[in-house]
C-alpha positions as CSV (number, residue, x, y, z in Angstrom):
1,X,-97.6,151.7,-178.3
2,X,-93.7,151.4,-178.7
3,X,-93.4,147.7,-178.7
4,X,-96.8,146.1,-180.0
5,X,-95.1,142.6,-180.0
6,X,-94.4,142.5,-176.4
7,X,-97.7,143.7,-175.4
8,X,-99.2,141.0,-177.7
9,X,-96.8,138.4,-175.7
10,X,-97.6,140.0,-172.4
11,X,-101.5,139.4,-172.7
12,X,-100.5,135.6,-173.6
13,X,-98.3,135.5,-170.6
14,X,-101.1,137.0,-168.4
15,X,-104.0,134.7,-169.5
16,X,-101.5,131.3,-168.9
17,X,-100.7,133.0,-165.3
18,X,-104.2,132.9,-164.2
19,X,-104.9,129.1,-165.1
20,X,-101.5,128.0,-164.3
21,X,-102.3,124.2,-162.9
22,X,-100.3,124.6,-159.5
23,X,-102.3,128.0,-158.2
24,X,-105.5,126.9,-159.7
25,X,-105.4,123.5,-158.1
26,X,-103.9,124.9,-154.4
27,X,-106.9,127.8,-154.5
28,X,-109.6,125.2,-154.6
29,X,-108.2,123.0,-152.1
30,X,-107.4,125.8,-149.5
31,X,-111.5,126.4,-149.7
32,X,-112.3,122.6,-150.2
33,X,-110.1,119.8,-148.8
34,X,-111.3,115.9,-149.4
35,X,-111.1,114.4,-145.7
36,X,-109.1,112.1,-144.5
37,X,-105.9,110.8,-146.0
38,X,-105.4,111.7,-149.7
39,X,-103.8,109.8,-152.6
40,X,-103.6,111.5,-155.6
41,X,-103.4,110.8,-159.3
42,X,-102.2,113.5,-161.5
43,X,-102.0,112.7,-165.8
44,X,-101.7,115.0,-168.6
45,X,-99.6,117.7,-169.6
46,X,-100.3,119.7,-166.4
47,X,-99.7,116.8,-163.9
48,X,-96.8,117.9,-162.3
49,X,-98.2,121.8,-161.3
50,X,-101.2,120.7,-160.5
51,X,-99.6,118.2,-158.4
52,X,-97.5,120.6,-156.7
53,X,-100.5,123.0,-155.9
54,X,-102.2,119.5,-154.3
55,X,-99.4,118.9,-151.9
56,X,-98.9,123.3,-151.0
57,X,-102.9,122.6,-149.6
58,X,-102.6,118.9,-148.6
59,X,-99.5,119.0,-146.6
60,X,-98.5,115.8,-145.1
61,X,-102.4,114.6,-145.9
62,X,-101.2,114.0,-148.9
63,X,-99.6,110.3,-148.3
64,X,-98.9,109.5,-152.1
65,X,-99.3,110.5,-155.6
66,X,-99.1,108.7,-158.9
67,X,-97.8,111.4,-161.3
68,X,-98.2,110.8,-164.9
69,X,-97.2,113.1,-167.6
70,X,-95.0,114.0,-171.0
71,X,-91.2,114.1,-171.3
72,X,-90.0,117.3,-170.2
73,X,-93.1,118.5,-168.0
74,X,-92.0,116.9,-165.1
75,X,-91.0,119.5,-162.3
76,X,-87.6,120.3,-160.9
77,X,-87.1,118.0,-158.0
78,X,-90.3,116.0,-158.1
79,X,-89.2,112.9,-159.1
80,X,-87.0,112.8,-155.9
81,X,-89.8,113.2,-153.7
82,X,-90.5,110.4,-151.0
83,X,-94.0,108.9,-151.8
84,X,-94.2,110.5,-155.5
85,X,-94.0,107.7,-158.4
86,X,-93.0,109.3,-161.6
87,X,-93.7,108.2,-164.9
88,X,-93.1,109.5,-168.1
89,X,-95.4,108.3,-171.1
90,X,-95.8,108.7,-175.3
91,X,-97.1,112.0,-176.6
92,X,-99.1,112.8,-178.6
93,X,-98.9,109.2,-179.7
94,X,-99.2,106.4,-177.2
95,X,-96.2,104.0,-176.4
96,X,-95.3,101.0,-174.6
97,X,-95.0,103.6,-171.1
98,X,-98.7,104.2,-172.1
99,X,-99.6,100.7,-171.6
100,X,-97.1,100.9,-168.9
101,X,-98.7,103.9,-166.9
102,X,-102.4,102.3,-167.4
103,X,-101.5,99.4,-165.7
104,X,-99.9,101.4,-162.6
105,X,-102.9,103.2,-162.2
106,X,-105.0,100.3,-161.8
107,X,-102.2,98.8,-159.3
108,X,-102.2,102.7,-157.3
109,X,-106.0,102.7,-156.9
110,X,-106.4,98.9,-155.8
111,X,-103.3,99.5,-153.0
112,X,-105.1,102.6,-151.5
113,X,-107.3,102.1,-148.7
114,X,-110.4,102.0,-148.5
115,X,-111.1,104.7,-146.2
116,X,-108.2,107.3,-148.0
117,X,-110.0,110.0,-150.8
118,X,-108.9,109.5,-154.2
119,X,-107.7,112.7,-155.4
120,X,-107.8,113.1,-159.4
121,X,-105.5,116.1,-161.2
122,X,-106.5,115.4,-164.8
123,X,-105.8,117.8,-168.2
124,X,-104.8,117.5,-172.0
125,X,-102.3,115.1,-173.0
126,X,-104.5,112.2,-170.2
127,X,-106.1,110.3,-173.2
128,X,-102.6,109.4,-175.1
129,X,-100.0,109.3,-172.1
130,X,-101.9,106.3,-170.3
131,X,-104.2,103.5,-171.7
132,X,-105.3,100.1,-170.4
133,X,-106.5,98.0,-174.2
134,X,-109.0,95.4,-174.7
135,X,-108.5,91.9,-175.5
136,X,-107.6,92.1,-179.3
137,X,-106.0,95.5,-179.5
138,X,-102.6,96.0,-179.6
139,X,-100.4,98.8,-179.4
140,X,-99.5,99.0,-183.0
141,X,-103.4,99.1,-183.2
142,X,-103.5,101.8,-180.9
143,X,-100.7,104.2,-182.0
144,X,-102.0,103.4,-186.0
145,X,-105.8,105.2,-184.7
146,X,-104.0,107.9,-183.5
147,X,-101.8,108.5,-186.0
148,X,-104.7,108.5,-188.2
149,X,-106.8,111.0,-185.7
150,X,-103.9,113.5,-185.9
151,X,-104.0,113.7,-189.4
152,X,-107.8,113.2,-190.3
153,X,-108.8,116.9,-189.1
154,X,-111.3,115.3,-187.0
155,X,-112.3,117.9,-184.1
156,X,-111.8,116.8,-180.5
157,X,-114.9,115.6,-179.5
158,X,-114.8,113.1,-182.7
159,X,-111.2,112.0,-181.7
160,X,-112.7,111.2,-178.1
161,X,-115.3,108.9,-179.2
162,X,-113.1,107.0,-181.0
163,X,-110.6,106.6,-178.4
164,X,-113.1,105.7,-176.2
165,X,-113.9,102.7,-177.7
166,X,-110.7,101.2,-177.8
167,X,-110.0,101.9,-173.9
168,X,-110.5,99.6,-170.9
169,X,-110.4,102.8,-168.8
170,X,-111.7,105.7,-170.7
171,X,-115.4,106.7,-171.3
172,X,-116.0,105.8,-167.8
173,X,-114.7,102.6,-167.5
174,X,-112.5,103.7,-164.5
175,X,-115.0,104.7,-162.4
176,X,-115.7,101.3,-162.2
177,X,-112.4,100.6,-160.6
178,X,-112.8,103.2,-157.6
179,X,-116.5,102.5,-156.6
180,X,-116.7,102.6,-152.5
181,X,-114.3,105.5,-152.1
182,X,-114.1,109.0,-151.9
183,X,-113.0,110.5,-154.9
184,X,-112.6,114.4,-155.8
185,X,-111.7,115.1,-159.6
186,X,-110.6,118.4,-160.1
187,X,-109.9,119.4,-163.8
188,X,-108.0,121.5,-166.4
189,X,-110.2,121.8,-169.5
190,X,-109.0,121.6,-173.2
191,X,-112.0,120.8,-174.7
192,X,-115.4,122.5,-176.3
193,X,-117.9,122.8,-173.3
194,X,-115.6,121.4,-170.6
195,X,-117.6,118.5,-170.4
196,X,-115.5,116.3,-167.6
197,X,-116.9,113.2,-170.2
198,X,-114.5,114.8,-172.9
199,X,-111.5,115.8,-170.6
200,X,-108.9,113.0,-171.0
201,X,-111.3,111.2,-172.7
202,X,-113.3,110.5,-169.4
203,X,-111.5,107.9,-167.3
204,X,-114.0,108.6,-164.6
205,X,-117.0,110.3,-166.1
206,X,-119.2,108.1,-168.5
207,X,-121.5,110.2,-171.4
208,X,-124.5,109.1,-173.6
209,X,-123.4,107.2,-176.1
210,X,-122.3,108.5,-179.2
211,X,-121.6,107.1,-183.0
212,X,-119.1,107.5,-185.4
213,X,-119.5,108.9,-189.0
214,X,-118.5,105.7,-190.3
215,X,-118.1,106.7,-193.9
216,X,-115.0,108.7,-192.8
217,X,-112.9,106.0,-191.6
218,X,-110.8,103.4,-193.6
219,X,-111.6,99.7,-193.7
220,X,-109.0,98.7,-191.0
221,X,-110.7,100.6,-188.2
222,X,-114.1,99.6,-188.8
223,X,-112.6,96.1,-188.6
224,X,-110.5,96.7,-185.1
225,X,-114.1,98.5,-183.9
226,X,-116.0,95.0,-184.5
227,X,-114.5,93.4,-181.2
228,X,-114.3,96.7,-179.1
229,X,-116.7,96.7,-175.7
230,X,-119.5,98.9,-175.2
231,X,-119.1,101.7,-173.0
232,X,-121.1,102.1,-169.8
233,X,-123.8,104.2,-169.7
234,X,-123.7,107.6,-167.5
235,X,-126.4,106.4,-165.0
236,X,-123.8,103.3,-164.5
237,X,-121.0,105.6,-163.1
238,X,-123.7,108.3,-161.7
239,X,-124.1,106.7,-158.4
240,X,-120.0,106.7,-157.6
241,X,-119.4,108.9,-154.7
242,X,-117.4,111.1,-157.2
243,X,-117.1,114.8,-157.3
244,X,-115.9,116.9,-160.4
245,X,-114.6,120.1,-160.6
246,X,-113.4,122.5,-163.2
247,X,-110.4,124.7,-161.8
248,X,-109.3,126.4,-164.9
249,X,-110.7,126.6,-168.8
250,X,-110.8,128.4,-171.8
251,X,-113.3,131.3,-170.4
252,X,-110.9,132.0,-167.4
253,X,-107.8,132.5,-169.9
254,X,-109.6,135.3,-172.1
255,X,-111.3,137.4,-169.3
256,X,-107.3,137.5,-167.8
257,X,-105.9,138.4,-171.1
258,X,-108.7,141.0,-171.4
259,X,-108.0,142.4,-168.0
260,X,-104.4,142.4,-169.1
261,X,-105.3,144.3,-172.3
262,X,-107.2,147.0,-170.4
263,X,-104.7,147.9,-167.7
264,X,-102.1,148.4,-170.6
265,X,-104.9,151.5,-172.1
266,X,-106.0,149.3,-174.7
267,X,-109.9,148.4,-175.2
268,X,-110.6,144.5,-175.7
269,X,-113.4,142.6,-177.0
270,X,-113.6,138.8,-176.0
271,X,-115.5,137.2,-179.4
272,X,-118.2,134.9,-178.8
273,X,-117.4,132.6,-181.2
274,X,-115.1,129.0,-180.6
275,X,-112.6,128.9,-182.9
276,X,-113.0,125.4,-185.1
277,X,-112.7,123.6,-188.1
278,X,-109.8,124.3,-190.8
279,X,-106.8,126.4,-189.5
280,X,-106.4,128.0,-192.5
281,X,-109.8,128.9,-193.0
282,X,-109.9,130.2,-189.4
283,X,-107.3,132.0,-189.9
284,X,-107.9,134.5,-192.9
285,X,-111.5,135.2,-191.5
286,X,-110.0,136.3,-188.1
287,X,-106.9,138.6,-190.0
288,X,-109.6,140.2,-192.0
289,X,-112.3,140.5,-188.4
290,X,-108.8,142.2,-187.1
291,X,-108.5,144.7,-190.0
292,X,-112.2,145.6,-190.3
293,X,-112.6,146.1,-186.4
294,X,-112.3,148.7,-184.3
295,X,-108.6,149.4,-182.8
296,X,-108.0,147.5,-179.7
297,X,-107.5,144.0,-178.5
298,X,-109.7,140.7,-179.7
299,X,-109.7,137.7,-178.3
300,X,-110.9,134.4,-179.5
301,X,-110.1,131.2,-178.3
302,X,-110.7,127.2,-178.9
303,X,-109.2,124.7,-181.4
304,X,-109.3,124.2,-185.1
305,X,-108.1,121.5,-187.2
306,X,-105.3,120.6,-189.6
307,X,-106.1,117.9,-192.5
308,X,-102.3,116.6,-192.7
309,X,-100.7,115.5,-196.1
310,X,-99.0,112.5,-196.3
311,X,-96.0,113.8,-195.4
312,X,-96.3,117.0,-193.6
313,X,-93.6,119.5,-192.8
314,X,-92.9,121.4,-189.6
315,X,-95.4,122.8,-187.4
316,X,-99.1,122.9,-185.9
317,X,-102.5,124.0,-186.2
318,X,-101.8,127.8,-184.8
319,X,-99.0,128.0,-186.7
320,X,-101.3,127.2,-189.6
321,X,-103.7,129.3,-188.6
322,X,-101.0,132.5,-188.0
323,X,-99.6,132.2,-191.5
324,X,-102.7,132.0,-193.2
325,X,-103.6,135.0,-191.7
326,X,-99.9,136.8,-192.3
327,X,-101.3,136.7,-196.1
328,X,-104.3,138.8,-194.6
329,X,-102.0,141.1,-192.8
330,X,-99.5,142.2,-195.2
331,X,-98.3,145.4,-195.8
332,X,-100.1,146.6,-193.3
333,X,-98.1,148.5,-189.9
334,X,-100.4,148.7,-187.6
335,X,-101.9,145.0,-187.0
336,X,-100.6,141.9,-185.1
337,X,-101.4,138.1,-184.4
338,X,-100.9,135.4,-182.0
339,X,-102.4,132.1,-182.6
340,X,-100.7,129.8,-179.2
341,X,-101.3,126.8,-177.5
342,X,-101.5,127.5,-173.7
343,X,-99.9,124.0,-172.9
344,X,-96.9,125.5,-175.1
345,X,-96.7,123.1,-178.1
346,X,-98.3,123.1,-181.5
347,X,-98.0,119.9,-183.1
348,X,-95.0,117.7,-182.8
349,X,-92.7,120.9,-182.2
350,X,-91.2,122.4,-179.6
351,X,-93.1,125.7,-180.5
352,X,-96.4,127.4,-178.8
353,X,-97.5,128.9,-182.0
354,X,-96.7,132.2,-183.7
355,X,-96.9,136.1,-183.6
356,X,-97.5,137.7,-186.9
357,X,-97.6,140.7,-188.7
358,X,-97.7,142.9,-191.5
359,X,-94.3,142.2,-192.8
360,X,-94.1,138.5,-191.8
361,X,-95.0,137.4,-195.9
362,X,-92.4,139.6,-197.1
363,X,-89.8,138.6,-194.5
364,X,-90.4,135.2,-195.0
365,X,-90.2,135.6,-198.8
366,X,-86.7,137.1,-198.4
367,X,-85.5,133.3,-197.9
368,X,-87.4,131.9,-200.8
369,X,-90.3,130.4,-199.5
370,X,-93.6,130.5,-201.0
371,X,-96.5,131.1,-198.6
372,X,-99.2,128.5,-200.7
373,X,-96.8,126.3,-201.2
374,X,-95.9,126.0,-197.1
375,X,-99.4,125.8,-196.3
376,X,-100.5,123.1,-198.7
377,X,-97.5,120.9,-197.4
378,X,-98.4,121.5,-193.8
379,X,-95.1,123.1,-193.4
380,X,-96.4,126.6,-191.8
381,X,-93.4,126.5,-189.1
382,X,-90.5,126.7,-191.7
383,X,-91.9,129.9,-192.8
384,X,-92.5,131.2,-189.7
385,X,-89.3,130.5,-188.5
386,X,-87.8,132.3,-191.3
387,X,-89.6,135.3,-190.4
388,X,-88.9,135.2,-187.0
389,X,-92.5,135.1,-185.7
390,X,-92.5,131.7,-183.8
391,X,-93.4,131.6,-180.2
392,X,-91.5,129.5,-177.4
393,X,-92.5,129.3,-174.3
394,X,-91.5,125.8,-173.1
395,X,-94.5,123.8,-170.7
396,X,-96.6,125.9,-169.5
397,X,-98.0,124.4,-166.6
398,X,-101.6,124.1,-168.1
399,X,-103.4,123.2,-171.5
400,X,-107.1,125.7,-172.0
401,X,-107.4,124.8,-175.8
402,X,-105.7,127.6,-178.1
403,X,-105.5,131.5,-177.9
404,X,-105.5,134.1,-180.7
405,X,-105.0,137.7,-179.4
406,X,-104.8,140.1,-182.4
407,X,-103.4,143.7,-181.9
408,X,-104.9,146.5,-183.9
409,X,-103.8,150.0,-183.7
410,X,-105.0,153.2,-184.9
411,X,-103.7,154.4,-187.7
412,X,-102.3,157.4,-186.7
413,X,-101.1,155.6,-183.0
């Protein structure tokens, strides 16, 4: 193969292509249309597509749309559009327009009427870019628990239960809000499962109760949990006239990247396991699965975690999790490894993730950084960015957890 790295690249693109938001969200709706007139409400970090694939199918039935999403994901032009309300929101922290964008969601759903379908566009990003608090929390509170769930290597589902506590809309809580109408839900998962309970944190879909480990929290949050309201149960939100969907997930991703792999001659095993826990960890088991395995494509996929220090340096979980396995890798000329987000950032960054290699440690080296040393400070992308192995790819126009597709050659290829 004459240029490994761009065949690595080319399976990522191929697997974002097939759960891009806008053509996942227009298939579904050209087979299954809500009646009537439609308002829509699109949040996360895949609003905007999916929003555009709603109005391609919906037409002029489309009468409005509440559009909620991160700076910079916003599409060209759609801000402009008559009937579409645009708002901008904190990520992956929470901020004032979080507060700001809960409220005009509660305003958007009590002006439709009652005989117009409710159309929900939900995916990653939902549970911090829009919020509705409790009596007693504030949002100091609120952007101090998430600080803390970033950095306490917590897994997703963990983080949700938490947040959930502290919401007046999430866990369910929403549903409560749109009882009478017609509402379709159609979702991008990031999460383990693709629960629609977990997605977003479950503005509209209510789960069995779960508890917190409560020895892993510090002092303050136990005290801001004391005055937070129960959540409803799921029968409570079972009996609203609303419909959920799963347009696009994890599974969807890897079977494209496969296909991509085997129309480029290469042979490609999708690996049962869900990537989880510590990057790092994750990381040098799947470098050494790549070196010990048969020549060909692997693909894993899911989300591990990052404990961060106190003051951690550039870059994100995949990151982590590439340049733990670069150590794996070295020396050898024959092996490769992406470790991406498919929304297109890795922690606070402007990165995806990496693409590494056998000669990634000794490149990096070359500007006097010290592998161990980058990983124990969390600082995985100022290596990788003096090797040159960082991945950009800007939004993506979707969010299906994380991808690792590792390259392995024969030797004598």
């Amino acid at each position: 193969m004459s240029n490994a790295r761009a065949a690595v690249l080319d399976i990522f693109y191929a697997a974002l292509a097939a759960v891009h938001g806008a053509a996942r969200v227009e298939r579904f709706l050209a087979a299954r249309q809500p009646p009537g007139e439609v308002r829509a409400v699109a949040v996360g970090k895949a609003a905007g597509t999916m929003l555009e694939g709603a109005r391609r199918a919906l037409g002029e039935r489309l009468n409005s749309a509440l559009l909620i999403t991160k700076p910079g994901h916003v599409p060209p032009g759609m801000a402009s559009l008559a009937g579409v309300t645009v708002m901008e929101a904190g990520h992956p922290l929470p901020d004032a327009r979080s507060l700001q964008a809960g409220q005009a969601l509660l305003e958007f759903i009590a002006g439709a009427p009652g005989d117009a379908s409710l159309l929900f566009l939900i995916s990653g990003g939902t549970s911090s870019l829009v919020e509705v608090l409790p009596s007693g929390v504030t949002l100091d509170d609120l952007r101090r628990v998430n600080h803390w769930l970033l950095g306490s290597g917590w897994d997703i589902h963990r983080m949700n239960v938490l947040r959930k506590r502290l919401s007046c809309i999430k866990g369910g809580r929403l549903a409560e809000q749109v009882q009478g109408r017609r509402v379709v839900q159609l979702l991008i998962s990031d999460v383990p499962g693709d629960s629609p309970a977990d997605i977003g944190s479950g503005l509209l879909v209510a789960d069995e109760p779960a508890s917190l480990d409560e020895a892993l929290m510090p002092q303050w949050l136990h005290a801001l949990l004391e005055n937070a309201p129960s959540l409803p149960d799921s029968k409570t939100t079972a009996g609203a006239d609303i419909e959920n969907y799963i347009v696009a997930s994890l599974d969807l991703a890897l079977s494209a990247a496969a296909e991509a792999a085997r129309n480029m001659g290469c042979s490609a095993q999708i690996h049962a396991e869900r990537l989880s826990g510590d990057a790092a960890t994750a990381g040098r088991h799947l470098a050494r699965v790549l070196v010990e395995g048969a020549p060909g494509v692997h693909l894993w996929g899911g989300e591990t975690t990052v404990e961060l220090p106190p003051v951690p340096g550039r870059g994100g979980r995949n990151q982590h999790l590439a340049l733990a396995a670069a150590a794996v890798l070295a020396n050898r000329d024959n092996v490769w490894l992406l470790a991406a987000g498919t929304d297109g950032s890795d922690g606070p960054g402007e990165d995806a993730g990496a693409l590494v290699d056998g000669g990634t440690l000794a490149r990096g080296e070359l500007d006097g950084l010290n592998i161990t040393d980058c990983l124990r400070r969390a600082d995985a992308g100022s290596f990788l960015e003096a090797s040159g192995d960082l991945v950009t790819t800007g939004p993506t126009g979707t969010n299906v957890m994380d991808l690792v597709i590792g390259l392995k050659l024969a030797a004598d290829a």
